[in-house]
N, C-alpha and C positions, 0 to 999 in steps of 0.2 A: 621875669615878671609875668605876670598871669592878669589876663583882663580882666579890671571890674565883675563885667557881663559876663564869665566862664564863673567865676565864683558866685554869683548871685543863682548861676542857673545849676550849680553843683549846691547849694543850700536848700534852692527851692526841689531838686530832685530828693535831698534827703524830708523834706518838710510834705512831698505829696506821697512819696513812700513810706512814714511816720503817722499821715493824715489819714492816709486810707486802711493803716492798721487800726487807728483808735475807730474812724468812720467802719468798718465790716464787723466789728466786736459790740460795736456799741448798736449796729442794727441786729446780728446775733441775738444781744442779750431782747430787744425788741419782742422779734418774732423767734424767740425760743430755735433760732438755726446754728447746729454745732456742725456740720458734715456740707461741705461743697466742692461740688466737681467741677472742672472749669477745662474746656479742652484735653479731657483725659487727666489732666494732673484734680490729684484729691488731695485734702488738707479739710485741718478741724478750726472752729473760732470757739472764743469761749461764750458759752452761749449762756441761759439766765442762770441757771442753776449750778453753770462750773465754777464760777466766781464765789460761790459760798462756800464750796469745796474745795476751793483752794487757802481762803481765807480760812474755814475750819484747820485743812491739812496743814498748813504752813505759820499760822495764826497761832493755833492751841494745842496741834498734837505734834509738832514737829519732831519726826526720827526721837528722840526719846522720852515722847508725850508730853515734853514741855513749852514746846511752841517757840517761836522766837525768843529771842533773848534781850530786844531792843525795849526798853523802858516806858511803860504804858501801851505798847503796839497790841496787847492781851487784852487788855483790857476795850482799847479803843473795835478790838475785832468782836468780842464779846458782845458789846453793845449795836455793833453794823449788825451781826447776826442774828441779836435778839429783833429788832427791827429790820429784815430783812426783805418782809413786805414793801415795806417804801424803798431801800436800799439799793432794790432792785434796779427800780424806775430809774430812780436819780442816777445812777451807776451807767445807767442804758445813754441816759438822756445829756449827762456830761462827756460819756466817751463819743456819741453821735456828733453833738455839737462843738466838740473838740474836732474831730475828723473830721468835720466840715470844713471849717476854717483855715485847716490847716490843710487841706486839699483844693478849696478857692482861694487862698493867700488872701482870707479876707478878716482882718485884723488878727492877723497870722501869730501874732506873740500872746496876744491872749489864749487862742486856742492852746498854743504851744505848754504854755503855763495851767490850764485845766488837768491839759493831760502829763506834766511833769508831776503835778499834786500825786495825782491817779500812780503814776508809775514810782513814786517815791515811795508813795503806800506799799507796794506790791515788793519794791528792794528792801523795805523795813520786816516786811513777811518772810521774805527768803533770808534772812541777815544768819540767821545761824541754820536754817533748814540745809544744807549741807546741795544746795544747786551748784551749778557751772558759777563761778566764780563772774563770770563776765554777762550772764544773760541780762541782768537786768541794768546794767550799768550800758549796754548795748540801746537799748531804749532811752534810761533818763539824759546819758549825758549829749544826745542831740536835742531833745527838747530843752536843756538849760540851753545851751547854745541859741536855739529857734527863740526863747521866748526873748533873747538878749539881740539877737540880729535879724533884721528887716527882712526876712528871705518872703516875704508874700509879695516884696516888689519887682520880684522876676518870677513873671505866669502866674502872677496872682493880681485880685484887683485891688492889696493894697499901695499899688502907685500910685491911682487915682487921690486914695485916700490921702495917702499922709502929703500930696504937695498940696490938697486942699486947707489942710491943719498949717502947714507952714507958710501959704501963702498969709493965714490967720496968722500968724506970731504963734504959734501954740505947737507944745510939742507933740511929735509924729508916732508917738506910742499909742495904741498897741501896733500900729502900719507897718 
């Protein structure tokens, strides 16, 4: 058997390593930062502009200009890209405040659920674009998981929260 406390702090590892993917992406898209170097190791985020480019790529031109093949995902990208202006923001401003939350464990399954929306989009993108079979399934299926299990109550402050809701009778979601 395996401790309570080893598995809440193996949820909460996969939920600040999940958190600070959405939280670095969603300041990227912010201040326009695609290239960071961090102790000699380099690595790219997607920054404002990749995200339409991928939505375009994967969206509408997919490997044989027909884009996805998942029902209305053309259509719905069509319309994100015609509006791309606000799209931007809001993109910036849900992937920020997802990665927040889900880096404080602070009503951690909401976060969780921001950014499963966000990453379900992005598997509906890839659905016949011909990627690695696993990359995006790699992402959503810990945040289904996070939005379903309390992991912001080990190294997050929803412990606080959710025994205050219970002390209320009321249930301890999003905590």
């Amino acid at each position: 058997m395996v401790p309570t406390t080893a598995l809440g702090r193996g949820m909460a590892s996969i939920r600040i390593l999940l958190g600070l993917t959405f939280l670095l992406n969603g300041l990227a898209k912010f201040f326009d930062i695609t290239r960071v170097s961090l102790l000699g190791f380099r690595a790219t985020l997607i920054g404002r502009e990749d995200a339409a480019g991928i939505m375009q790529r994967n969206g509408l031109e997919s490997r044989g200009g027909r884009g996805t093949a998942v029902p209305l995902i053309q259509d719905i990208t069509r319309f994100l890209l015609e509006h791309y202006d606000t799209v931007r923001w809001l993109l910036a401003g849900t992937e920020t405040i997802a990665g927040a939350l889900l880096v404080l464990g602070a009503a951690s399954r909401l976060g969780a659920l921001l950014a499963l929306l966000s990453a379900l989009y992005v598997q509906a993108l890839y659905y016949s674009s011909g990627a690695w079979l696993f990359e995006e399934p790699l992402i959503w299926v810990p945040l289904f998981v996070l939005a379903l299990v309390p992991a912001g109550r080990s190294w997050g402050v929803d412990r606080a929260a959710a025994g205050r809701r219970l002390d209320r009778g009321r249930r301890p979601w999003p905590y």
